[in-house]
C-alpha positions in Angstrom: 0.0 0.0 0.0 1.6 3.7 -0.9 0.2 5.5 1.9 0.3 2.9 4.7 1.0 -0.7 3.7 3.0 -0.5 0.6 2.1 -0.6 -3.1 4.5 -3.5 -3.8 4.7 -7.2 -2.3 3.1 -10.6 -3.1 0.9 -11.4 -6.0 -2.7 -11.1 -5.1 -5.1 -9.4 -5.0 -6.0 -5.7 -5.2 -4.6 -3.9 -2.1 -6.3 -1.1 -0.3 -5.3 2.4 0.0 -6.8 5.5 1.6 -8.3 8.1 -0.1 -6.5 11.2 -0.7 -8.5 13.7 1.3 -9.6 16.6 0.2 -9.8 19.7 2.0 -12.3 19.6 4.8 -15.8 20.9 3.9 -16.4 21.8 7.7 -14.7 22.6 10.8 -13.5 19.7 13.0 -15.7 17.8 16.1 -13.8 18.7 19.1 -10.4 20.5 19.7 -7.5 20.4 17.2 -3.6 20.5 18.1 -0.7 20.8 15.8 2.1 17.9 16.5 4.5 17.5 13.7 4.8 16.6 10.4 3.0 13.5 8.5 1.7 11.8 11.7 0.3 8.8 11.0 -0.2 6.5 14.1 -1.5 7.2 17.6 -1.9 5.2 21.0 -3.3 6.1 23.9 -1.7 4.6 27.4 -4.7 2.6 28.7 -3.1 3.1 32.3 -2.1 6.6 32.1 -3.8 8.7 29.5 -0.5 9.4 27.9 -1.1 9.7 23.5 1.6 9.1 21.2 1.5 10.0 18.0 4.4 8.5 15.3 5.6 11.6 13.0 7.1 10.7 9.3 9.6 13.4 8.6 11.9 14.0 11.0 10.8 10.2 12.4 10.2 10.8 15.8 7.3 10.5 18.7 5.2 13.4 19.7 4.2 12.4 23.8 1.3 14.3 24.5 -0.9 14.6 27.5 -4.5 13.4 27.9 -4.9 17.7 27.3 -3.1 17.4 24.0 -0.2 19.5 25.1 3.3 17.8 23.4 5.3 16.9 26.6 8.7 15.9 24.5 9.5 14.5 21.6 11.3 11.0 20.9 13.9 10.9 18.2 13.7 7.4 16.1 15.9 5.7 13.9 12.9 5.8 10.8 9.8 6.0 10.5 7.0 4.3 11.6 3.3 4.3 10.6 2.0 2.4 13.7 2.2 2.0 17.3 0.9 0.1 20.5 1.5 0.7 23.9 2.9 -2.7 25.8 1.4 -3.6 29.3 3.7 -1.9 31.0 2.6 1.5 32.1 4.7 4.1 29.7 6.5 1.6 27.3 5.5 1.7 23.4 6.3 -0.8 21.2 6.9 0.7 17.4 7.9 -1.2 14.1 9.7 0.7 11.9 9.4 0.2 8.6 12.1 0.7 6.5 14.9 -0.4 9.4 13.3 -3.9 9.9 13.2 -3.1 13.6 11.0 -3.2 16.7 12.2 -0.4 19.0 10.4 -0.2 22.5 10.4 3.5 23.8 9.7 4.6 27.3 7.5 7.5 26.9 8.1 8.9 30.4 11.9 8.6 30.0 11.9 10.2 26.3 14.6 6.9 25.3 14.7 3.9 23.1 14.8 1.1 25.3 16.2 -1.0 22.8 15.1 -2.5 19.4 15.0 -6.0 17.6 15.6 -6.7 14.3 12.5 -8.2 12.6 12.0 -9.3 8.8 11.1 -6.8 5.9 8.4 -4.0 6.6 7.2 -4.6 10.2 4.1 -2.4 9.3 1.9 -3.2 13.0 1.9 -4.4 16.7 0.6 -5.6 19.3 0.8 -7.1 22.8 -0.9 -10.6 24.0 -0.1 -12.7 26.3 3.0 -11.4 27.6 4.3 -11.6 23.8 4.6 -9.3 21.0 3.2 -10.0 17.8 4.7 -7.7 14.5 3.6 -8.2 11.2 6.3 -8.4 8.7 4.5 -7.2 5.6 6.9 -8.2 2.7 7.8 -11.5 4.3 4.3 -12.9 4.8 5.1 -13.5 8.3 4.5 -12.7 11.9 7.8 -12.2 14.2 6.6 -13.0 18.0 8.7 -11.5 20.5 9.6 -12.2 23.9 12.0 -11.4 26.1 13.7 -8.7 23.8 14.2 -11.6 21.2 12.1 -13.1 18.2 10.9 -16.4 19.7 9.2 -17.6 16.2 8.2 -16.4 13.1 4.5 -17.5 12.0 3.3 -17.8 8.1 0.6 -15.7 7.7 -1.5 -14.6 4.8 -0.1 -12.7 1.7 0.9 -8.6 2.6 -0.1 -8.8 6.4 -1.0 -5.5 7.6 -3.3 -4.7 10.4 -2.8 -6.8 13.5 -4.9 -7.2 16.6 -5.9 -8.9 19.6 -9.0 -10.4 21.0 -8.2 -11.9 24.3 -6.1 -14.3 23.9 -6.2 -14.7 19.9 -4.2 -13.3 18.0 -5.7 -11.9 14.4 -3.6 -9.7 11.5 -5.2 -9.2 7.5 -3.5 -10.1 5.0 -4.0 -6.9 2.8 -3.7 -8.5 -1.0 -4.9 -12.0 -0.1 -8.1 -10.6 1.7 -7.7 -13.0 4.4 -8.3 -12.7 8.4 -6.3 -15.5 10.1 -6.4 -16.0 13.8 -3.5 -17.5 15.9 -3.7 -18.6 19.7 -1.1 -16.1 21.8 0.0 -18.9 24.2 0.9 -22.1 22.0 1.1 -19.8 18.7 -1.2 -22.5 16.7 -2.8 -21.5 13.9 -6.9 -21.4 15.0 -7.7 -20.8 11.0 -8.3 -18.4 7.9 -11.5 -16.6 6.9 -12.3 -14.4 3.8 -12.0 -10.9 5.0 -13.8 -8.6 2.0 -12.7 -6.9 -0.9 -9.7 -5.1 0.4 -8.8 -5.6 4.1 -6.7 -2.7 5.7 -6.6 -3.1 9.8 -8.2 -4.6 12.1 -9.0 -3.6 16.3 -10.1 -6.5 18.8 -12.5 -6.4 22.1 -12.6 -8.2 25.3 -15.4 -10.4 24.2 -13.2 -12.3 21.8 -14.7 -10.4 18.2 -12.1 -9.0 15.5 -13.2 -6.3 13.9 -11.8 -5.7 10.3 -11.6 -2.4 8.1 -13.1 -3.3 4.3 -11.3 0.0 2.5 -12.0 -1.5 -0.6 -15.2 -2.8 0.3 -16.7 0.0 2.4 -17.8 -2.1 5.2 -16.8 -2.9 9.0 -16.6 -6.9 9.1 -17.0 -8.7 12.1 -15.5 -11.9 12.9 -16.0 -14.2 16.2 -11.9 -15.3 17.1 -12.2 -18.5 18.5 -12.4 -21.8 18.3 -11.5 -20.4 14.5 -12.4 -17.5 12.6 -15.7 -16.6 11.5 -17.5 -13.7 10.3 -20.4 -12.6 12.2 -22.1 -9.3 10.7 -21.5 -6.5 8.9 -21.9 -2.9 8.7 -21.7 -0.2 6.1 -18.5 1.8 6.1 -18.5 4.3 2.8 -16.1 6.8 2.1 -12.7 4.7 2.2 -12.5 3.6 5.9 -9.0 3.1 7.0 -8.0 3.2 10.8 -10.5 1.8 13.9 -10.0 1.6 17.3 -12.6 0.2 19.9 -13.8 1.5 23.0 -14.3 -2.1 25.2 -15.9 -0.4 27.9 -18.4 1.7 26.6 -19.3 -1.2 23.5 -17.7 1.6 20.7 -16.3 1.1 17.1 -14.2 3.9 15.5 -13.7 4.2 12.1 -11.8 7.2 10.0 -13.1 7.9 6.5 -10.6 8.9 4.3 -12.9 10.4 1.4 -15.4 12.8 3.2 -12.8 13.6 6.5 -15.5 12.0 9.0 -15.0 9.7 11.6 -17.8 7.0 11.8 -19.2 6.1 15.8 -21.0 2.7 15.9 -22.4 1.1 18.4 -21.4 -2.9 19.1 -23.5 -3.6 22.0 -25.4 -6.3 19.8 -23.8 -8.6 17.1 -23.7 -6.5 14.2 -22.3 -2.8 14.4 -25.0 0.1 14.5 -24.0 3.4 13.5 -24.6 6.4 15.9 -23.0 9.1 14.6 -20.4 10.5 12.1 -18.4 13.6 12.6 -16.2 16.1 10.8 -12.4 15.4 11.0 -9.1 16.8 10.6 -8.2 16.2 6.8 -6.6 13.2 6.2 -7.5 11.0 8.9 -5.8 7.7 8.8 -5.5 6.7 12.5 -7.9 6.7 15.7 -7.4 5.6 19.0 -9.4 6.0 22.0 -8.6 6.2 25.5 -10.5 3.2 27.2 -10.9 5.2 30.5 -12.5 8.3 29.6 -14.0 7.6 26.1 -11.9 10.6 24.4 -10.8 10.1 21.4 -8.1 11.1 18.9 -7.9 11.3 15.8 -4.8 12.1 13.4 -4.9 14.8 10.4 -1.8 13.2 8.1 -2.1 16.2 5.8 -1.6 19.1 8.1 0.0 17.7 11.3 -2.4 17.5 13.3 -4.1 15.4 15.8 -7.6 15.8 17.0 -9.4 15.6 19.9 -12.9 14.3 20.6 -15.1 14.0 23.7 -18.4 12.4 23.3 
């Protein structure tokens, strides 16, 4: 993918890319802070509060306050596009790209902790478990990590991108084979593979064991249920090029950006399938979201202008 997952890789198929935004039609929901050039992914600190937003050019980590207000800035090696916070209070876990590394940055410190070298494109993260799980775009694989060392590298399907957790399985979409697969975080089995639309992008989990996966190409939210193997459960429509999602656990809430109209779509997954609530007008360019699961704010990056937004419900 060119903007986020690369436009080269394996054969398949057709790989989905955000729109390019164009300029905002209205003013943005909620409150609107300049961070930095190109920022791309964001994480909020479920313990703290504590947002981090990745900047492209010069690479580097914005650390902003639940306020918004940029505390420091963390120099990086390259760039990154996403980002997870660990279960440790403070420490991030970001793949970067082009080095073929995983550096973990202590956010309170302002330091690289250290960083592992991973296969081609580590594109996305995330903790289960106690592990680590990276997805290695351009070598159709998934590096687990424990221990500050790659315990085993898993096949997964063609170009994975997105990659999430849903208790204790493990999910990541493969972007141009349009396949969900699911993996179990302790003995790192494969639980099974499941169409995943027309052009998979990312994906965000919940504490009730569903896997919810971004159709950019297809313009729809799919739901899958994780375990005992993959399996899609509902749908929703998601029109205007959705792209990043985040969920909200606690208060049963889906997140999606939509590239092509600069809204960001609310939906409500108390039931099975996803009910819209609300859409709202964004910063242009909105690739990422994340929400912090213990006030329900949630933030909202503007790639095109450097800016990250801020929105309480």
């Amino acid at each position: 993918m060119t903007a986020a997952c690369g436009a080269s890789g394996p054969a398949g198929g057709a790989v989905g890319e955000p729109a390019v935004a164009p300029v905002p039609s209205q003013p943005p929901a909620g409150r609107v802070v300049g961070v930095g050039h190109g920022p791309e992914g964001v994480a909020v600190d479920p313990t703290t509060g504590v947002v981090a937003v990745a900047l492209r050019s010069p690479a580097a980590i914005a650390v902003l306050d639940p306020t918004g207000q940029v505390v420091r800035t963390v120099d990086l090696p390259g760039p990154a596009r996403h980002l997870r916070f660990a279960a440790q209070p403070g420490l991030l876990e970001v793949p970067l790209e082009r080095d073929e590394l995983l550096a973990t940055i202590d956010v309170r410190a302002g330091a690289v902790l250290g960083t592992v070298r991973v296969q081609r494109q580590p594109h996305d993260v995330v903790a289960a478990s106690g592990r680590t799980f990276v997805s290695n775009e351009f070598s159709d694989t998934i590096a687990v990590v424990e221990s500050g060392r790659v315990l085993r590298e898993l096949p997964a399907p063609a170009q994975p991108g997105g990659v999430a957790a849903a208790g204790t399985a493990v999910g990541v979409v493969g972007v141009r084979s349009h396949v969900l697969e699911a993996y179990d975080a302790y003995s790192l089995h494969a639980l099974g593979r499941a169409p995943a639309g027309a052009g998979p992008t990312h994906l965000a989990g919940d504490g009730r064991g569903r896997l919810y996966v971004v159709d950019t190409l297809g313009g729809a939210v799919l739901v899958f249920r994780a375990r005992p193997s993959p399996v899609q459960v509902a749908t929703a429509s998601a029109p205007g090029r959705p792209y990043g999602i985040a969920v909200d656990s606690q208060r049963r809430r889906v997140w999606v950006t939509e590239t092509a109209t600069n809204r960001l779509a609310e939906y409500d997954v108390m039931g099975m399938a996803p009910r819209l609530v609300a859409t709202y007008p964004t910063v242009r360019q909105p690739n990422s979201v994340a929400v912090d699961g213990r006030t329900g704010v949630v933030y909202v990056t503007g790639t095109a202008r450097g800016e990250l937004q801020i929105l309480q419900v």
